[in-house]
C-alpha positions in Angstrom: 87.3 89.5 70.5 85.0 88.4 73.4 86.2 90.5 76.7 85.8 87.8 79.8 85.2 89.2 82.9 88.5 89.1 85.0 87.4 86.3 88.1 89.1 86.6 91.1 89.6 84.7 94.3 88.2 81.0 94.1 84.3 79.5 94.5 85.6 77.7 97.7 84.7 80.8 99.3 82.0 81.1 102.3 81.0 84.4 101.6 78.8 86.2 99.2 81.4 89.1 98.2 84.9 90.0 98.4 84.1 92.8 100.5 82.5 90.6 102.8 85.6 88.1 102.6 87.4 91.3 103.4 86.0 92.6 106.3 85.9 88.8 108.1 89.6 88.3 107.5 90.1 91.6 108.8 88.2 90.9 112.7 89.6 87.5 112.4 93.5 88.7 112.1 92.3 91.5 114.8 91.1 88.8 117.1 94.0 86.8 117.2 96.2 90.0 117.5 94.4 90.8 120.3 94.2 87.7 122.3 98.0 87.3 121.5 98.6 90.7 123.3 96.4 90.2 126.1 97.0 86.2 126.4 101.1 86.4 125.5 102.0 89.9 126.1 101.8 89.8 130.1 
């Protein structure tokens, strides 16, 4: 049997890697944590 490689995630992506993906989504969520603390959390 021919063993495909396992894809993930889809080719609409902007980034190069997953670990790249990763890392973006990770500062963006921090971002907006942040600026609802600072913003919101008065």
């Amino acid at each position: 049997m021919e063993d495909k490689k396992f894809e993930r995630g889809s080719s609409l992506s902007i980034f190069v890697s997953d670990r790249r993906e990763d890392i973006g989504a990770l500062i963006f969520a921090l971002a907006i944590a942040f600026g609802v603390l600072f913003l919101i959390g008065k």
